[in-house]
C-alpha positions as CSV (number, residue, x, y, z in Angstrom):
1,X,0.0,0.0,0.0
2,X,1.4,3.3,-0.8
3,X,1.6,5.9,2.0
4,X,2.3,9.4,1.5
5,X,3.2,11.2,5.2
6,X,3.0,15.3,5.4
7,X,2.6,16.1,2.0
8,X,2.7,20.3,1.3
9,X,0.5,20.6,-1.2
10,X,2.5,22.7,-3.4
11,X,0.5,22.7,-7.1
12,X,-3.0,21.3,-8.3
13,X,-0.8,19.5,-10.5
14,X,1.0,17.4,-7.6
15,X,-2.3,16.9,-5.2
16,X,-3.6,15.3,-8.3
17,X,-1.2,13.1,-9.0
18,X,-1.4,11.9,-5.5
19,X,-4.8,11.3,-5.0
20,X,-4.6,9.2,-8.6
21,X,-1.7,7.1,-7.5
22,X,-3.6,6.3,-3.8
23,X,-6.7,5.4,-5.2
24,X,-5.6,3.2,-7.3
25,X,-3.2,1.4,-5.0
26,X,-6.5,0.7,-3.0
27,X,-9.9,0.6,-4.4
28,X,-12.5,0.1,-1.6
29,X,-15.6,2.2,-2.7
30,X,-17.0,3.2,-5.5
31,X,-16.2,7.1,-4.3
32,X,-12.5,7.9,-4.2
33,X,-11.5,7.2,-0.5
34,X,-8.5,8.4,1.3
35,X,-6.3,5.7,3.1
36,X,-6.0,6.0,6.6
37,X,-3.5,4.3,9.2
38,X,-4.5,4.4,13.1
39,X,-2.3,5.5,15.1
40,X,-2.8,2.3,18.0
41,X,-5.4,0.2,17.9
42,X,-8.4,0.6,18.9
43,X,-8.5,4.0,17.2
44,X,-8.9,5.0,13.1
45,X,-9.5,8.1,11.6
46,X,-11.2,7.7,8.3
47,X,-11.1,15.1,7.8
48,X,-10.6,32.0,6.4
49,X,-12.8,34.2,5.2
50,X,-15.1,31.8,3.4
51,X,-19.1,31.8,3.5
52,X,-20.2,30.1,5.7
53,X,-23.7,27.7,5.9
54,X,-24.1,27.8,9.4
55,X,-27.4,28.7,10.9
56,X,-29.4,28.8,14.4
57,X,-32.3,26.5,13.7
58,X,-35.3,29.0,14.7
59,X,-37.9,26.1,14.1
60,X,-36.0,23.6,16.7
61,X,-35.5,26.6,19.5
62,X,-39.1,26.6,18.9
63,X,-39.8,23.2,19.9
64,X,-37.5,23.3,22.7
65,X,-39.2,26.1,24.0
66,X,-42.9,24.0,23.9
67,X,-41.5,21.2,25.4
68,X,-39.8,23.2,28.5
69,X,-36.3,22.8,27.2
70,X,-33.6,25.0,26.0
71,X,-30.2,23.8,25.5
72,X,-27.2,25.8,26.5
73,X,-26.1,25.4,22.8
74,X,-27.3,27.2,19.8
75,X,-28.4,24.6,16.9
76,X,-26.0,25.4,14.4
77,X,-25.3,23.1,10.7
78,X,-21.6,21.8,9.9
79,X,-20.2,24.7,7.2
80,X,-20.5,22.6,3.9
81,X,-17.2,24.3,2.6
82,X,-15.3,22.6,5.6
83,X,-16.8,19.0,4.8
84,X,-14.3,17.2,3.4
85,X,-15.8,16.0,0.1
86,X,-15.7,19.6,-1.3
87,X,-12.2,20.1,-1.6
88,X,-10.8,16.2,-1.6
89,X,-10.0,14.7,-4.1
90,X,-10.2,16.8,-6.9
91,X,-12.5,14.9,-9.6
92,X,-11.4,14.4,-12.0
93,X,-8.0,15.1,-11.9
94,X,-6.8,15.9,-14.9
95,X,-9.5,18.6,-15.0
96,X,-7.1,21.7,-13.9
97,X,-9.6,24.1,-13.5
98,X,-11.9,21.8,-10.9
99,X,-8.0,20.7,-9.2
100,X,-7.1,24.4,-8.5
101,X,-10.9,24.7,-7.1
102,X,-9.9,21.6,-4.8
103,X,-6.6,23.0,-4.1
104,X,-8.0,26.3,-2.8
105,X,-10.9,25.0,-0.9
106,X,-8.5,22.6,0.9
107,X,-6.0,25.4,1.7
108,X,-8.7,27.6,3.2
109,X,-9.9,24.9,5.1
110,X,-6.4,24.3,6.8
111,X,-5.9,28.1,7.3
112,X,-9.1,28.0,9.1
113,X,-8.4,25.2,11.2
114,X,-4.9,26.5,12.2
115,X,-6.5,29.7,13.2
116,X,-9.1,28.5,15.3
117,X,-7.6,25.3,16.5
118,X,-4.0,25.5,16.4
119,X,-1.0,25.0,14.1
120,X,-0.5,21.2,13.1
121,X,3.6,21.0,11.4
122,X,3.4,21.0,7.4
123,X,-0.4,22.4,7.5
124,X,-0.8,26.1,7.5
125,X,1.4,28.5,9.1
126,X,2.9,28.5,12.3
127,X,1.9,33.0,12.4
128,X,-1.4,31.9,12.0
129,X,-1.6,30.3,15.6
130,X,1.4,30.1,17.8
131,X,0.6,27.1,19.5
132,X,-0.3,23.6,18.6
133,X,-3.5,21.9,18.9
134,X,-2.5,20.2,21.7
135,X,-1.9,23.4,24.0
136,X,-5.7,23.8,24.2
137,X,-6.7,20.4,24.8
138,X,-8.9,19.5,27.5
139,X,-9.3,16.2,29.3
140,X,-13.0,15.2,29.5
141,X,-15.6,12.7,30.8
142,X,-18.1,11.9,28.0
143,X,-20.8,9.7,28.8
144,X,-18.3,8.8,31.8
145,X,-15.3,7.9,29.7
146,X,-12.4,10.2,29.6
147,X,-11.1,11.8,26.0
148,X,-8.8,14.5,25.4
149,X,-10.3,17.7,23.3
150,X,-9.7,21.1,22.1
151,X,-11.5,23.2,24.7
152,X,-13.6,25.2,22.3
153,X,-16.1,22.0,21.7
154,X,-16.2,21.2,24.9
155,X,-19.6,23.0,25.6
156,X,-20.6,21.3,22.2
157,X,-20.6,17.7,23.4
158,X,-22.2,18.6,26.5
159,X,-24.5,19.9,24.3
160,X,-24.8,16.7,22.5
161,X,-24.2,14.1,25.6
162,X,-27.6,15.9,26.8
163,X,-29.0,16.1,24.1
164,X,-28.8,11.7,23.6
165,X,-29.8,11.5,26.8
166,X,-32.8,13.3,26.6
167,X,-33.9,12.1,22.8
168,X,-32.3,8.6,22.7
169,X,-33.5,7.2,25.6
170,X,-35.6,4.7,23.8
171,X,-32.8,3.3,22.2
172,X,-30.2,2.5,24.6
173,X,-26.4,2.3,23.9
174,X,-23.3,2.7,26.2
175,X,-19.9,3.7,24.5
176,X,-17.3,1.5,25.7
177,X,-14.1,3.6,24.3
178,X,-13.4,7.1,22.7
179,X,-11.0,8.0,20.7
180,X,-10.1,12.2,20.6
181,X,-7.2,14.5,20.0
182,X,-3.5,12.8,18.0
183,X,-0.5,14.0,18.1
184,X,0.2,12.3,14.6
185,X,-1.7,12.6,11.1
186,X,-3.1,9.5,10.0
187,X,-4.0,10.5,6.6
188,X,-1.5,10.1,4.1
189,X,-2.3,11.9,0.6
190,X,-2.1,15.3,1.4
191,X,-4.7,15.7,3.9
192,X,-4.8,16.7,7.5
193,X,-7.2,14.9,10.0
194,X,-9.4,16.6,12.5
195,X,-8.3,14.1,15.1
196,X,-4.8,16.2,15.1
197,X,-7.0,19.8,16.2
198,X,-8.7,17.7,18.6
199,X,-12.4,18.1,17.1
200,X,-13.2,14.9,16.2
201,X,-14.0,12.3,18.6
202,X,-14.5,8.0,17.5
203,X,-16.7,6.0,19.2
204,X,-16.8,2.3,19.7
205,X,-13.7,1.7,16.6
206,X,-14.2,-2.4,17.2
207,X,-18.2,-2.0,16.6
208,X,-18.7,1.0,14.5
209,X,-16.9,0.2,11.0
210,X,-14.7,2.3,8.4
211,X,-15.4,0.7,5.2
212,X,-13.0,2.5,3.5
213,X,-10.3,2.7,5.9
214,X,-7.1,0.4,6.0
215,X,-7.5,-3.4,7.4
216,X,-8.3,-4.4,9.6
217,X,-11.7,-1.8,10.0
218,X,-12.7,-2.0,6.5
219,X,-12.5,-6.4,7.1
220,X,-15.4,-5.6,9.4
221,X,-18.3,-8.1,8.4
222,X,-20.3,-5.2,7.9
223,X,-18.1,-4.1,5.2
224,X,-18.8,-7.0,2.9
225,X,-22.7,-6.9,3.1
226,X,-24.8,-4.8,1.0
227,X,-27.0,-1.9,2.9
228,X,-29.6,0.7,2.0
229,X,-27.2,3.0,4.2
230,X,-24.3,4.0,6.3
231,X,-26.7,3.3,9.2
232,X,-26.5,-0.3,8.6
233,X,-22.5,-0.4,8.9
234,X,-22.3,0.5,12.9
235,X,-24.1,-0.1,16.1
236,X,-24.7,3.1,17.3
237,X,-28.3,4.3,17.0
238,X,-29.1,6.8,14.5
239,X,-30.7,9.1,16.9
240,X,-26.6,9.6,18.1
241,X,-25.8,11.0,14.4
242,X,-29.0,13.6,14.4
243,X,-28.3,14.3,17.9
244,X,-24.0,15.5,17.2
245,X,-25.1,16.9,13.9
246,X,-28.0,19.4,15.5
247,X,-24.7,21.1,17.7
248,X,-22.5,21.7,14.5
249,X,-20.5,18.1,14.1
250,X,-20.6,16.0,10.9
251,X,-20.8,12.6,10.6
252,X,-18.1,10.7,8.6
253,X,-20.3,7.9,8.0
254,X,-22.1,10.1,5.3
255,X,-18.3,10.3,3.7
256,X,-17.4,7.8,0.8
257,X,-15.0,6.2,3.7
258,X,-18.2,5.0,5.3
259,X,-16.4,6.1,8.9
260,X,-19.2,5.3,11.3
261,X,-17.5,5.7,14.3
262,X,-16.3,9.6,13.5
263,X,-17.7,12.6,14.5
264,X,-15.8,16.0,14.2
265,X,-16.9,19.6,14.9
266,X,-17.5,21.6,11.3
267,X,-19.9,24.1,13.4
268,X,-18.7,27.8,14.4
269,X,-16.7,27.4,17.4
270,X,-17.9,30.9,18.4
271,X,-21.1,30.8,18.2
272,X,-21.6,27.3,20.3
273,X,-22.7,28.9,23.4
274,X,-26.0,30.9,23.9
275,X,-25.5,34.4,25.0
């Protein structure tokens, strides 16, 4: 398998190239996937000045407000340009003009990430954020299991730890192991994982699959059956996915990877808490 480690993205013309000669060393979906390699088991990672989708939902306050509950959060979307599939891979690659797009999103993405989260070596610039990720972390209990994040979600999965508890209660499930903040990038063609800002948290790697991640997730059982959708691929209710993705996280099992277990903050870190 080839492996690519810290990869500047200098030219369209070399991210290109890269993301031709990693998908074809590995075909595992029918959408170009990226390669990933965990750092230890049991943990796998499957991802300025831009518009931004984000949005209080008025019609959810609403309902919170008739049922007697308000949530220290504001209800906010994931900002599509940050979702990974807009900016990686470019498709196709020999199409220049839709490779410099790619390019460009990508870049903006990282220099938005280093600003808010920290600078990660080879992504960004170091005068964009003096510190790494790793000076803001936080250590946690989440659902009673400790995991290390960036501060600035921590309100955010309070936000959605309540929110399960209050919505999923018909549908029990207990995480058994959480997976947060790395120190090293475990994507190897060019990209930079939101595991190494310390926004993205795994849950459950040995029961929630990544289809299109190296072996031995995407050997998972669940990998070689045919489903409707992602839902079918993990354990994990759905009701867990709607209730990270009504606080600003997306959900990696909507990615071609197929990464059930992944959840990583794509929200507006500044607008998480009510005022």
């Amino acid at each position: 398998m080839l492996q690519i480690r810290h990869v500047v993205l200098a030219s369209p013309l070399v991210f290109g190239a890269l993301v031709v000669a990693c998908t074809q060393s590995r075909p595992v979906l029918p959408a170009p996937a990226v390669p990933t390699q965990p750092d230890a088991a049991p943990f796998v990672d499957a991802t300025e000045a831009a518009p931004s989708s984000t949005q209080d939902l008025d019609a959810g306050d609403a309902g919170e407000a008739e049922a007697g509950f308000t949530s220290a959060c504001n209800e906010q979307e994931p900002q599509d340009w940050l979702i990974r599939t807009t900016y990686f891979p470019p498709t196709p690659a020999k199409d220049l003009d839709e490779t410099r797009r790619r390019v460009a999103g990508h870049q903006r993405s990282v220099e938005y990430r280093t600003r808010q989260y920290g600078y990660y070596p080879g992504f960004g610039r170091r005068d964009m954020n003096p510190h790494s990720p790793s000076h803001y972390v936080k250590s946690i209990k989440w659902f009673g299991l400790p995991v290390m994040v960036h501060e600035k979600i921590v309100p955010a999965l309070a936000c959605v730890e309540e929110e399960i508890r209050r919505t999923c209660a018909d549908k029990p499930y207990t995480p058994r192991a959480l997976g947060g903040i790395r120190m090293k990038n475990t994507y190897h063609t060019g990209e930079v994982t939101n595991h190494a800002y310390g926004i993205a948290m795994d849950i459950d790697p040995a029961i929630n699959t990544c289809c299109g991640c190296v072996p031995p997730w995407n050997k998972h059982p669940r990998c070689g059956k045919k489903v409707v959708s992602p839902f079918e691929r993990m354990e994990m209710p759905e009701c867990w996915v709607h209730a990270f993705t009504r606080y600003g996280f997306y959900w990696l099992g909507y990615d071609p990877m197929q990464d059930t277990m992944h959840y990583e903050f794509l929200g507006d870190p500044d607008r998480i808490v009510r005022r």
